[in-house]
C-alpha positions in Angstrom: -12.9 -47.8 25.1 -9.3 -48.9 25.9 -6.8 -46.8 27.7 -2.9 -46.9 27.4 -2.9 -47.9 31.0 -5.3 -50.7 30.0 -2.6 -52.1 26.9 0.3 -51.8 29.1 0.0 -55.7 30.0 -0.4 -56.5 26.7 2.9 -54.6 25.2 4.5 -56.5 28.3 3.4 -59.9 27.7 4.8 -58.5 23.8 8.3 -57.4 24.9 8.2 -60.7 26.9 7.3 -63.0 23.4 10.3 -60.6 21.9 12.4 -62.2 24.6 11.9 -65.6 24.2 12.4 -65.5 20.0 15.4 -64.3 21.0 16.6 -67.1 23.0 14.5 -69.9 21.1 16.3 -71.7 18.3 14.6 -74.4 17.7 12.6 -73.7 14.6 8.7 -74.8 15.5 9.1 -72.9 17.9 10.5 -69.7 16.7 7.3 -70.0 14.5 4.7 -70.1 16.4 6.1 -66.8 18.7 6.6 -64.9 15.4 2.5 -65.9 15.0 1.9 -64.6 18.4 4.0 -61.4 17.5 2.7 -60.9 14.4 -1.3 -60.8 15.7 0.2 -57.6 17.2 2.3 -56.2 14.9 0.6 -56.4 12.0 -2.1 -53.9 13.2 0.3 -51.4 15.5 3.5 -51.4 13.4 3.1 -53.1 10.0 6.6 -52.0 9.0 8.1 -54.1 11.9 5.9 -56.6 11.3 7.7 -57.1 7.7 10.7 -58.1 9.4 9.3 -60.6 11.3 7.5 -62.1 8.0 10.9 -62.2 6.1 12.0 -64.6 8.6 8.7 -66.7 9.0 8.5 -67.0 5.3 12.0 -68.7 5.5 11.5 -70.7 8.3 8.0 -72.1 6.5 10.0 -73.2 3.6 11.9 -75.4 5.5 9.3 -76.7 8.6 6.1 -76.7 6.9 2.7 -75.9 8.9 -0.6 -75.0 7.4 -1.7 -72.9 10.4 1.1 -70.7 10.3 1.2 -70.9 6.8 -2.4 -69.4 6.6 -1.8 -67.0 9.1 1.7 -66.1 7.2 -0.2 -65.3 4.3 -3.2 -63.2 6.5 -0.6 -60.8 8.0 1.2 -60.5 4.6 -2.1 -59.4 2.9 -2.8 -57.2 6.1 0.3 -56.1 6.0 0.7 -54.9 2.9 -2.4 -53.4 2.5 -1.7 -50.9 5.7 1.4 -49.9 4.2 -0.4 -49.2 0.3 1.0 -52.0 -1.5 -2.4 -53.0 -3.0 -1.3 -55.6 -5.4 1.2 -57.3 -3.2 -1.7 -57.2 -0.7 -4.3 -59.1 -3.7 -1.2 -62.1 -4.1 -1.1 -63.0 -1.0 -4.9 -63.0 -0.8 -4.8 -65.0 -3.8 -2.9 -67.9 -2.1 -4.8 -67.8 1.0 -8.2 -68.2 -0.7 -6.3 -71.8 -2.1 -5.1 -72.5 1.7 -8.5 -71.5 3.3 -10.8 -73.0 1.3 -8.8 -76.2 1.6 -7.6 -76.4 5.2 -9.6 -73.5 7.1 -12.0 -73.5 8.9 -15.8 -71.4 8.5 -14.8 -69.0 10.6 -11.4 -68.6 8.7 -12.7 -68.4 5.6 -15.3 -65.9 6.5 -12.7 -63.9 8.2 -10.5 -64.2 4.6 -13.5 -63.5 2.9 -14.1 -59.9 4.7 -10.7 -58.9 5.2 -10.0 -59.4 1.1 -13.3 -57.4 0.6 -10.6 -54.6 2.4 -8.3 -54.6 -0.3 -10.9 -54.9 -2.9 -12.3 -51.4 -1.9 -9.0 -50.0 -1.9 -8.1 -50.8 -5.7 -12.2 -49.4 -6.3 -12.8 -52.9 -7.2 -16.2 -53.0 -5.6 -17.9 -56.0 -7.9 -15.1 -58.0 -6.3 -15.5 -56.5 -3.1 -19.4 -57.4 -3.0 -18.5 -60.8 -4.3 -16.2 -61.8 -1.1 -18.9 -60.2 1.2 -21.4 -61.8 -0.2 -19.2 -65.2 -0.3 -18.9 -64.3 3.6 -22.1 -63.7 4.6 -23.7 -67.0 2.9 -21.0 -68.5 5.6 -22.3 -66.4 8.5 -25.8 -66.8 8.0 -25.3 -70.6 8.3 -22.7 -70.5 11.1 -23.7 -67.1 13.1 -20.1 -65.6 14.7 -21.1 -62.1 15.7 -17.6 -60.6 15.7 -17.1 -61.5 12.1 -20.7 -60.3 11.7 -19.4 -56.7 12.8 -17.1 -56.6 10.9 -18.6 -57.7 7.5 -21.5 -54.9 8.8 -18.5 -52.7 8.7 -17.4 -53.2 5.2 -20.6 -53.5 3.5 -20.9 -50.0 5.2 -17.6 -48.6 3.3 -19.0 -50.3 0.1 -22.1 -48.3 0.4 -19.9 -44.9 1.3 -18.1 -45.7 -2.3 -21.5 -45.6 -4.1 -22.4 -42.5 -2.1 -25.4 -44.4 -0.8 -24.5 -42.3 2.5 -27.7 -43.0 4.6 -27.2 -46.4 3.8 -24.2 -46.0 4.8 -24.1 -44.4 8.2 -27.0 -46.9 9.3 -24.3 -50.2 8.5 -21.0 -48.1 10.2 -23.4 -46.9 13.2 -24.9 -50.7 14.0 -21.0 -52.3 13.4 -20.1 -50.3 15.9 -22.6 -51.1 18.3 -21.7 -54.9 17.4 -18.1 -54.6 18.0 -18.5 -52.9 21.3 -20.7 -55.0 22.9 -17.6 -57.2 23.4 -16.4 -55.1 26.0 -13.4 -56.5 27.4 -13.6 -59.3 24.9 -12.5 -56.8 22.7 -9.2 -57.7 20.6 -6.7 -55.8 18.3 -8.5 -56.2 15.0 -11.8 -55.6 16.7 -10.3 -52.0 17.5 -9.0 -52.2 13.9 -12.1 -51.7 12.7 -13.4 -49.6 15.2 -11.1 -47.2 13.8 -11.7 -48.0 10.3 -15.6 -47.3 11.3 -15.3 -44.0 12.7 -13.3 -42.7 10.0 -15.7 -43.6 7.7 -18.4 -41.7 10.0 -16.3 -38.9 9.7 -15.9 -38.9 6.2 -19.5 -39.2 5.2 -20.4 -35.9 7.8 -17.7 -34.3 5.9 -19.4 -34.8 2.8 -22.6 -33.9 3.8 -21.2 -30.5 5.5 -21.9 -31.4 9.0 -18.4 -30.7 10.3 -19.0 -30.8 13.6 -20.2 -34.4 13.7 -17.4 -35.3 11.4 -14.4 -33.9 13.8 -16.3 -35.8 16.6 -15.7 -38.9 14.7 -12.1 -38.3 13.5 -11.5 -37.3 17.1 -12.8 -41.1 18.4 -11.2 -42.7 15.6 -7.4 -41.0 16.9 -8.6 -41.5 20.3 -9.0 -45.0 19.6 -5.7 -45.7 17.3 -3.5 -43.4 20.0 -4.8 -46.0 22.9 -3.9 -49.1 21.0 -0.7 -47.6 19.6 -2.2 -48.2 15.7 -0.3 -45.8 14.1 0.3 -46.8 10.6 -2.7 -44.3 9.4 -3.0 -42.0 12.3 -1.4 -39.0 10.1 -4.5 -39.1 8.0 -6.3 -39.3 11.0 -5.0 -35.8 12.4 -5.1 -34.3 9.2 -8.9 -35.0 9.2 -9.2 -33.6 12.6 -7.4 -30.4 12.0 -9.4 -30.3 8.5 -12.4 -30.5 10.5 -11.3 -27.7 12.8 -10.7 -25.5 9.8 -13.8 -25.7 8.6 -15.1 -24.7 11.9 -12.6 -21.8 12.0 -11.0 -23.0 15.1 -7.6 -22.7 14.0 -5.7 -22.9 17.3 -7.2 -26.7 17.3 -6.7 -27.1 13.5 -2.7 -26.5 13.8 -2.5 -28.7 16.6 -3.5 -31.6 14.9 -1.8 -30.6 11.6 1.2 -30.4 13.5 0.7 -34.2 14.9 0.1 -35.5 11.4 3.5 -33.3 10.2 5.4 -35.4 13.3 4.3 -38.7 12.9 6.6 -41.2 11.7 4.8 -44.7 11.2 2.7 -43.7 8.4 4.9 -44.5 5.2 2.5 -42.7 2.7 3.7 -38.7 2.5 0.7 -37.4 1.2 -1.3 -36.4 4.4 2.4 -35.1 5.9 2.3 -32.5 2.5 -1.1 -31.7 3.4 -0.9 -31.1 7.0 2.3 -28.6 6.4 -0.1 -26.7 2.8 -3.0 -26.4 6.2 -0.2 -24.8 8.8 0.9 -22.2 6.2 -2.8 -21.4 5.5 -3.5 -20.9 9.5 -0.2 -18.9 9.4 -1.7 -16.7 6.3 -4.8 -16.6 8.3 -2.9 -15.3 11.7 -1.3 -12.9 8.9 2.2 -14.7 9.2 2.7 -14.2 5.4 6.4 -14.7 5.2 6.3 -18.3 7.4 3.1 -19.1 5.3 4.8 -19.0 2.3 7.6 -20.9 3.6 5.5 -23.6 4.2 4.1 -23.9 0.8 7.4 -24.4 -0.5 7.8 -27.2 1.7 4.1 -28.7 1.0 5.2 -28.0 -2.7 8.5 -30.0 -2.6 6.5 -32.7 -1.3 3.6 -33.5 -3.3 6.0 -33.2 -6.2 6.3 -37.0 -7.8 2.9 -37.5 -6.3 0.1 -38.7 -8.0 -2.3 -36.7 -10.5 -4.6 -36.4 -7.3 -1.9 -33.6 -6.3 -2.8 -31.5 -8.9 -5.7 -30.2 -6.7 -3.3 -29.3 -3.9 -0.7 -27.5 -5.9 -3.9 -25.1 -7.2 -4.5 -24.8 -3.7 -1.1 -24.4 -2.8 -0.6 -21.1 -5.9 -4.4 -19.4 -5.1 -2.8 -19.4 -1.1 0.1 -17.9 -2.4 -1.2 -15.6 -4.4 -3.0 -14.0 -1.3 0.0 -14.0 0.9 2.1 -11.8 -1.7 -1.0 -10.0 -2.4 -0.9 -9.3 1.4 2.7 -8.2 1.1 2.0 -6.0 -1.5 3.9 -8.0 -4.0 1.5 -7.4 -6.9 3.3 -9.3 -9.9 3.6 -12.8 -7.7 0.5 -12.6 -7.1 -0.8 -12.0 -10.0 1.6 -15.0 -11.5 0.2 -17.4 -8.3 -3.1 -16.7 -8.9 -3.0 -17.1 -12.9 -1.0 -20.7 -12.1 -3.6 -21.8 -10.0 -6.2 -20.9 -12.7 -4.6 -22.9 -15.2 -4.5 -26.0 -12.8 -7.6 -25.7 -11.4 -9.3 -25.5 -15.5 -7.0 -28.5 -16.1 -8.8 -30.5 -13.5 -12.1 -29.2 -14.6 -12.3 -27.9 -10.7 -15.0 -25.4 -10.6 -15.4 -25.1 -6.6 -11.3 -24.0 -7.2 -11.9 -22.1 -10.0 -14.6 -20.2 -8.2 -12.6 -19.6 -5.5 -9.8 -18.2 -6.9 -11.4 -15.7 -9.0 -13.0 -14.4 -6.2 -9.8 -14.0 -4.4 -8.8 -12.6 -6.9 -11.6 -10.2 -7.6 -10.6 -9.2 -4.1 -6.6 -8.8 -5.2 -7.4 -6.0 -8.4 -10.4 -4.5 -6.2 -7.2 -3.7 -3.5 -5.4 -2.6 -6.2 -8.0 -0.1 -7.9 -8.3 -2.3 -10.5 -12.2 -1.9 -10.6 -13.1 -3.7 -13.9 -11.3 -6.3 -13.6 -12.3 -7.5 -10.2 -15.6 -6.9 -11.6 -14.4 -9.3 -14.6 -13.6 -12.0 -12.3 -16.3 -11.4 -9.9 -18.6 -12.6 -12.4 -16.0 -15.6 -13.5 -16.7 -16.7 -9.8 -20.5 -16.7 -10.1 -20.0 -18.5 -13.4 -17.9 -21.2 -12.3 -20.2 -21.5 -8.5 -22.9 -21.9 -10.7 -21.2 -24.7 -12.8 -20.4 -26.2 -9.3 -24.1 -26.0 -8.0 -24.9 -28.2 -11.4 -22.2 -30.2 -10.6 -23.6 -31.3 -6.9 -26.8 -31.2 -8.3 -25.9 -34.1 -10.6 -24.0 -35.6 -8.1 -26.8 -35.8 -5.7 -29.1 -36.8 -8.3 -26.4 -40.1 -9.3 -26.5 -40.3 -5.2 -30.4 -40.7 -5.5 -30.2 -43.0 -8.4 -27.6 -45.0 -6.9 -29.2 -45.2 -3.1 -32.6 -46.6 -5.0 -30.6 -49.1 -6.9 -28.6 -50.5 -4.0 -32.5 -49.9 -1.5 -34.1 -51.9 -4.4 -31.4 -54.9 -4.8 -30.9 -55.0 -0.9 -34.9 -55.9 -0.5 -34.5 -58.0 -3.6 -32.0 -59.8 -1.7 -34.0 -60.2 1.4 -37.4 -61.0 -0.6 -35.2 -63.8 -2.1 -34.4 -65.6 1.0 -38.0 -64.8 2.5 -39.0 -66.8 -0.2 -36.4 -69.3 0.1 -37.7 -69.7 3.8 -41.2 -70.2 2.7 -40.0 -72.5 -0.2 -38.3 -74.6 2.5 -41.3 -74.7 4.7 -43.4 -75.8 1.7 -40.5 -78.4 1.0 -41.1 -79.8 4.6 -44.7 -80.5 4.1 -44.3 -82.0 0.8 -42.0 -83.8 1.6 -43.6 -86.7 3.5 -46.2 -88.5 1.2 -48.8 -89.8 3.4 -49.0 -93.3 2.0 -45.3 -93.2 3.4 -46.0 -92.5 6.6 -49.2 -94.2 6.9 -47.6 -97.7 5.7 -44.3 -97.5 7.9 -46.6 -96.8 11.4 -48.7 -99.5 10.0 -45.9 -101.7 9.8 -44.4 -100.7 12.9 -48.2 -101.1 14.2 -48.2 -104.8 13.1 -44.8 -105.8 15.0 -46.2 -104.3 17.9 -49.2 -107.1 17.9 -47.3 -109.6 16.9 -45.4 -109.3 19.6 -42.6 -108.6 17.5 -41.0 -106.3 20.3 -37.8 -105.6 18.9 -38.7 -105.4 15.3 -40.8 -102.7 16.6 -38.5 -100.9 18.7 -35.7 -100.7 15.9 -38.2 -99.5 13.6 -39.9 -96.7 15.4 -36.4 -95.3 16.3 -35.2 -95.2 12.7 -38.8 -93.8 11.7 -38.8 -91.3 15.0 -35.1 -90.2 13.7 -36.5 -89.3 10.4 -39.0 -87.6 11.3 -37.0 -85.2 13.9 -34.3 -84.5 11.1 -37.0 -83.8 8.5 -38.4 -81.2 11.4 -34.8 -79.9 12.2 -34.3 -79.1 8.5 -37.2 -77.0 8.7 -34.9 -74.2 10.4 -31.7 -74.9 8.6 -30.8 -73.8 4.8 -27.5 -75.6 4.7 -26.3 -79.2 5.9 -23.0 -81.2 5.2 -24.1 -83.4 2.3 -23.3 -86.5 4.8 -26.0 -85.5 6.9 -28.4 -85.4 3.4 -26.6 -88.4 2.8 -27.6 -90.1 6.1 -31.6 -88.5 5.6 -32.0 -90.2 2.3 -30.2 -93.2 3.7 -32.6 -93.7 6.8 -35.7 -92.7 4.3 -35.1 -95.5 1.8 -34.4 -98.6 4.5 -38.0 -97.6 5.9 -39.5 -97.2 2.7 -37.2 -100.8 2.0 -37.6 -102.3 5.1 -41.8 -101.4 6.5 -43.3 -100.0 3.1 -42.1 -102.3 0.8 -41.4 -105.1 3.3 -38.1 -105.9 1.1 -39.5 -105.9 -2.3 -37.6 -102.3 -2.7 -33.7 -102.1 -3.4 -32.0 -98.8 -3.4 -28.0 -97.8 -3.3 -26.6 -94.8 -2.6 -23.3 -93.6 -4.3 -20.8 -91.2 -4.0 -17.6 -90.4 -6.4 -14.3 -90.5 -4.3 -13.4 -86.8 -4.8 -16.6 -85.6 -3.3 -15.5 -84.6 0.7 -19.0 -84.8 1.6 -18.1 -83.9 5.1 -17.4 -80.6 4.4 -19.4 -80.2 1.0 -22.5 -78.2 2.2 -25.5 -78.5 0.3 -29.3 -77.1 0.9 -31.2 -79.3 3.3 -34.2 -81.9 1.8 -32.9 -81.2 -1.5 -32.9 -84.7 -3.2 -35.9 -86.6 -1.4 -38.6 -85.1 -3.0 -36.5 -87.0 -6.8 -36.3 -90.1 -4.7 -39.9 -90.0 -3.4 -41.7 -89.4 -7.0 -39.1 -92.1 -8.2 -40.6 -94.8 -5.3 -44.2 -93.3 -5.9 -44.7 -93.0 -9.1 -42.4 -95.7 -11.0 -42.3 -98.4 -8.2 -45.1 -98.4 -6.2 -47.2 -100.2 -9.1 -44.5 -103.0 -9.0 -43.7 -106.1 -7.3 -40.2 -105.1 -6.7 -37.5 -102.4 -8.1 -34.3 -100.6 -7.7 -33.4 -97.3 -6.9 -29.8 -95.9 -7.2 -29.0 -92.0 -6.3 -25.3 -91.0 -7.5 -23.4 -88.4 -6.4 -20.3 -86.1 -8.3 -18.7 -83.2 -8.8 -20.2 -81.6 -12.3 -17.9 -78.4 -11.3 -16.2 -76.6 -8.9 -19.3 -75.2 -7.4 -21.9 -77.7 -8.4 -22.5 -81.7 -7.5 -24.9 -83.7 -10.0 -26.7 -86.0 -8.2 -28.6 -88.6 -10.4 -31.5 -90.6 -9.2 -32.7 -93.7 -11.4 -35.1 -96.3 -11.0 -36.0 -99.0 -13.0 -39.7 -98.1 -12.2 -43.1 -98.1 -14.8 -41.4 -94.8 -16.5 -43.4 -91.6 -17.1 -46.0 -92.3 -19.6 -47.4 -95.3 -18.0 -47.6 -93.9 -15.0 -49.2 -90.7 -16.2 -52.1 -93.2 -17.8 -52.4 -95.1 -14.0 -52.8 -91.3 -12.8 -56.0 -90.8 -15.4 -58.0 -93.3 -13.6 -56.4 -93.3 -10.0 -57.0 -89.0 -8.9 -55.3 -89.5 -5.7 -51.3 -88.9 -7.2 -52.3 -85.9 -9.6 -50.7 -83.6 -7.3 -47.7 -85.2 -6.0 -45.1 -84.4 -8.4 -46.0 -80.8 -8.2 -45.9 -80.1 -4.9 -42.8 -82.4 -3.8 -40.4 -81.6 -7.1 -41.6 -78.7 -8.3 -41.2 -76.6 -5.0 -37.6 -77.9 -5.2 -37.5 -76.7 -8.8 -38.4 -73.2 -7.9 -35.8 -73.4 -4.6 -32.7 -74.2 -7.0 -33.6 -71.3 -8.8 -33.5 -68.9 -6.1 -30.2 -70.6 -4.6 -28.5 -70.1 -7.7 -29.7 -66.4 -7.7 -30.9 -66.9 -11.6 -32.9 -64.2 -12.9 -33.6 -66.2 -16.1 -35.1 -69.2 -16.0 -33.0 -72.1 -16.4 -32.9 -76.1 -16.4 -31.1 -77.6 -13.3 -33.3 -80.4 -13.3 -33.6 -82.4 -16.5 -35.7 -85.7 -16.7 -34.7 -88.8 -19.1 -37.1 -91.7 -19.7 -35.1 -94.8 -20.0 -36.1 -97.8 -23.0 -35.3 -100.8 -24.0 -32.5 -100.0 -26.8 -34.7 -103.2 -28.8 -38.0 -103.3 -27.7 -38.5 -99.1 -27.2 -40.4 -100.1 -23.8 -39.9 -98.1 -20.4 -37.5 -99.3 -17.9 -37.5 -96.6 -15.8 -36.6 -93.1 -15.5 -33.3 -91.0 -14.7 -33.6 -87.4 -13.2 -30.5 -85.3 -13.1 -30.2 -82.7 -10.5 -27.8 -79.6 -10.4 -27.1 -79.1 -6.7 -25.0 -76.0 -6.0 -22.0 -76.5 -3.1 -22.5 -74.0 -0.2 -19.0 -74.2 1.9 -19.3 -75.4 5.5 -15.5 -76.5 5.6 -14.6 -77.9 9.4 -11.7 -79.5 11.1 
């Protein structure tokens, strides 16, 4: 856990980078110190760090460079996001997913990926939210980084707090933080970031599940946390939770301590937790029978949450029912009365039956002071009536929470059944892979150059064939590879089949459209082999000689069509070879059809659908075979290096 003492090096080597902007004029680099800056800024003073990206913007325009560029555009959406300004925040996101995807890096576009999943929860738009974290942890599990691990942990723990899948939830926030602070000194800025976003969330969920002691011991790290790395931009909604805490706990003393923090704090642009914190002091001050400052500070609280959102209209019933007690107190009868029937009306208008229940039985309390027997009996039973609706109401609400914690339980082991089974496909895929009359004829071969004293034959043989073999065995533990390294598989799979199985009787080319990048195009591993191994078994083999061709291009955005063709027997005839020779029958089912069943769990289909479609080729005059052309959907998994 960091200390100010520990930072203070940090804020020097900052006031030092200030320095040297100041005396730097030549343009690259005034840029690359107002990157430096802004890593800091943008996390402890977002406001300041505006003013630093009004000029980088500028200076961008003019000297273009994509790392600062994509950083420019990082901060920006950080930026704005601290200070509320969702939709500014989602525009900048939006060019950065362009600028990642093209020039970034994995680890940059998994960071992206998780820190857009931020903004997403923000604007409740959690199908996009699950979308970028999902998009993110396809990139970690193939390229592990266990600080971006964390912090994805972290927000699929905050997705799960929206659905109110709260066990869920606590499990994900709880093991994040363990992640993040195994770093220990390693730890950065953002890592504490999301430390604090972590324990705040802890706190909230113990709020919600009434364990308020729990909940202010969260809070309390979380302010701890931000106070030690001077991240104040949210730290008024920090105190306010505290001293929220505390009040539930009775422990007022502590409660307007930390109201009174969140009421001085300046950083924090959004007023609403200011106007809450001041409504909270008046209510200690009613409690400490201070009626006449109390109602002072309602006024203010009042003045503030006025122009607020619709949300407010919760606090300004709150605001009227406190009222009400604190003339009551002063034996103002009418004003009470009035503050307690104005609460009542907003209360019913926001359908807020824990309110409603609470101020009838202050007031029950208000005409039983006054003698006014049957109607606090009247309202007595109004509160019991609307605490009974309120009961229903969490009732429901826990029975959605049920509903909701099975549905994400049951998709989460969907999830994970999917990839066991992807695993065990993949395994499968391995040991069909390798026809045996393949490997039996290349050692054979390689056999025969070694008695014919053929030495070097042999050697550059074996080492292509030992090559292939120890990628085929590598692939066994890896779902993704570049498609140049599937590229450079098939490659070394077809000269051995060309070169020791088919002693040059076999032609094969290999082609790839100019806008496929396939060194940072990811693909699954041993996808297309098993097409290009029925393709050599089944329409070549019976021949003297043939021609394979496998062609690569983009059919989308997220998909490559690769097409293998050969100018082989073709289906039929083959099928009437395998009636009298037994010892194919099972080839094409085991090889092929376990890559069948793989593409349909990597593209997540829950119907089934054709990515693999098979055309028999003819003569246009004749009608006889020449061959056969198999089409294969192949989805793009991004593995984007420098």
């Amino acid at each position: 856990m960091p200390t100010t003492t520990d930072l203070l090096p940090q804020i020097d080597d900052i006031r030092g980078l200030e320095s040297k902007l100041q005396q730097q004029k030549a343009p690259h680099q005034r840029l690359i110190l107002l990157d430096r800056l802004l890593s800091y800024y943008t996390y402890t003073n977002p406001q300041r760090a505006k003013t630093f990206l009004a000029e980088q913007a500028a200076l961008i325009k003019s000297h273009p460079n994509p790392d600062v560029e994509l950083n420019f555009h990082l901060y920006s959406a950080i930026v704005e996001n601290q200070l509320y300004n969702y939709s500014s925040s989602l525009e900048h996101f939006k060019l950065l997913l362009d600028l990642v995807e093209e020039c970034g890096d994995v680890k940059q576009q998994a960071e992206v990926y998780i820190d857009f999943a931020g903004t997403c929860i923000n604007m409740q738009d959690m199908d996009q939210a699950l979308f970028f974290l999902d998009k993110a942890g396809k990139l970690l599990r193939a390229f592990p980084d266990e600080r971006l691990r964390a912090r994805h942990t972290a927000r699929e723990g905050f997705v799960q707090l929206h659905f109110a899948n709260y066990s869920r939830a606590i499990e994900l926030l709880i093991e994040a933080d363990k992640q993040i602070t195994v770093f220990g000194s390693y730890t950065n800025l953002k890592d504490y970031h999301f430390l604090i976003l972590i324990h705040t969330g802890l706190g909230t969920i113990y709020e919600r599940n009434d364990d308020q002691e729990k909940s202010v011991e969260a809070y309390l790290k979380a302010v701890e946390i931000a106070e030690a790395t001077d991240m104040r931009s949210r730290l008024s909604w920090n105190y306010l939770n505290v001293g929220n805490g505390f009040m539930a706990l009775t422990n007022l003393e502590s409660a307007e301590y930390y109201f009174q923090k969140a009421i001085e704090t300046h950083e924090d642009v959004n007023p609403y937790a200011k106007a809450s914190a001041l409504a909270n002091v008046g209510y200690c001050q009613l409690q400490h029978k201070n009626y006449e400052n109390a109602l002072k500070l309602f006024k203010k609280a009042e003045n503030q949450f006025k122009g607020m959102s619709a949300d407010a209209v919760e606090n300004f019933a709150l605001i009227e029912s406190w009222r009400g007690l604190a003339y009551g107190a002063l034996g103002k009868a009418v004003q009470a009365e009035k503050c307690f029937t104005k609460a009542l009306l907003l209360a019913e208008a926001a359908k807020d039956f824990k309110r409603l229940s609470s101020i009838y039985k202050d007031m029950a309390g208000f005409y039983a002071q006054l003698g006014h027997y049957a109607k606090a009996y009247e309202h007595l039973l109004q509160h019991s009536q609307n605490a009974e609706r309120y009961q229903q109401e969490v009732n429901e609400r826990k029975r959605t929470e049920l509903e909701v914690k099975y549905e994400a339980e049951k998709q989460h082991k969907e999830a994970e059944l999917l990839r066991l089974q992807a695993a065990k496909l993949q395994l499968k895929a391995l040991r069909a892979q390798m026809n045996p009359h393949f490997l039996f004829n290349a050692l054979n071969s390689i056999q025969n150059y070694i008695t014919s004293n053929e030495s070097n034959n042999a050697a550059k043989y074996l080492a292509r064939f030992a090559k292939l073999m120890r990628q085929s065995l590598e692939y066994s533990d890896i779902e993704v590879v570049s498609l140049e390294k599937e590229l450079a598989f098939l490659n070394d799979y077809l000269y051995i089949n060309e070169k020791l199985r088919f002693e040059d009787r076999l032609s094969y080319k290999i082609v790839v459209d100019d806008e496929i990048e396939e060194d940072i195009i990811g693909v699954p591993t041993m996808i297309v082999q098993p097409y290009v191994e029925n393709a050599i078994e089944h329409g070549l083999r019976p021949k003297e000689s043939g021609n394979i061709k496998v062609d690569f291009s983009l059919f989308n955005e997220d998909t490559i069509l690769c097409v293998v063709e050969d100018d082989g027997i073709g289906r039929e005839k083959a099928r009437q070879m395998h009636l009298n020779d037994g010892r194919y029958n099972n080839h094409r089912s085991r090889g092929t059809a376990i890559t069948e069943q793989r593409l349909q769990l990597l593209y997540n289909s829950r119907e089934k659908k054709v990515y693999v479609n098979t055309i028999d080729l003819k003569d246009e005059i004749t009608g006889e075979a020449r061959g056969t052309r198999v089409e294969i959907k192949i989805p793009i998994i991004d593995i984007h290096t420098r």
